[in-house]
C-alpha positions in Angstrom: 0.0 0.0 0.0 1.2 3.6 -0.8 1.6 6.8 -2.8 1.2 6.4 -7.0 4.1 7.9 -7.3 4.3 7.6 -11.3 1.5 6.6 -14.3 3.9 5.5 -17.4 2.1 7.0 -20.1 0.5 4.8 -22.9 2.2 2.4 -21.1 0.5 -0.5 -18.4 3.0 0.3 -15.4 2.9 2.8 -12.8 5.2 3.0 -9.4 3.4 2.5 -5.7 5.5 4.2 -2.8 5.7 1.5 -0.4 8.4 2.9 2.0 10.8 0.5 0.2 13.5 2.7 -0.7 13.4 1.2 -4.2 14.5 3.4 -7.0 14.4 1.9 -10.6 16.9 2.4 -12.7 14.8 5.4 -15.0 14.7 7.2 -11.4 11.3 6.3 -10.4 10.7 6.0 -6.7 8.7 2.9 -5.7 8.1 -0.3 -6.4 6.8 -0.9 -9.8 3.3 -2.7 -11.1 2.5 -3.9 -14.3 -1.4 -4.0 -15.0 -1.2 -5.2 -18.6 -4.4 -4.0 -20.1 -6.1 -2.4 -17.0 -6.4 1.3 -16.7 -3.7 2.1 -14.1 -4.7 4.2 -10.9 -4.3 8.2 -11.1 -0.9 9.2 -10.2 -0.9 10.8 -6.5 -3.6 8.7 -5.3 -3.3 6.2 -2.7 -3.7 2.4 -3.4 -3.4 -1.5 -1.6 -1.7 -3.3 -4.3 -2.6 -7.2 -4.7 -0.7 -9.1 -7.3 2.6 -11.8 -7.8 6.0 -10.3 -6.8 8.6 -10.5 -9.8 11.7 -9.2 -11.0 12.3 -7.3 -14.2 16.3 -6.2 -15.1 16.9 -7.1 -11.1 14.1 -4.9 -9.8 10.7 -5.7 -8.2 7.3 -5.6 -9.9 3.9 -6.1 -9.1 1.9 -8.2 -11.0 -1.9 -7.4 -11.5 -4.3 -9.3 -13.0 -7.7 -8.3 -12.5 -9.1 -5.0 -11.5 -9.9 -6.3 -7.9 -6.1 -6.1 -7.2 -6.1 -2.4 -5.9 -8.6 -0.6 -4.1 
């Protein structure tokens, strides 16, 4: 749960503050979450993030699946 921090436009990924200290490599602070074709949340909004934890170039992402997994 946290801050959108960051809404990649045109793009299915946006960052969720989580107090993790996690900064990808592009500079974006949080932890990232791919939504595939979901509409991502507004940016400065505050979400609960559900999804599988993965790894992309050594960094950890959210996985969503469904529009149940934030609220």
């Amino acid at each position: 749960m946290g801050n959108v921090t960051y809404v990649s436009p045109g793009s299915p990924y946006y960052f969720v503050w989580m107090r993790s200290g996690c900064v990808d490599p592009a500079g974006y602070a949080g932890v990232g979450v791919r939504c595939g074709s979901l509409t991502p949340p507004a940016q400065g909004t505050y979400r609960i993030v559900r999804g599988v934890c993965s790894f992309e170039n050594s960094y950890p992402v959210v996985l969503n699946q469904t529009d149940g997994d934030w609220w």
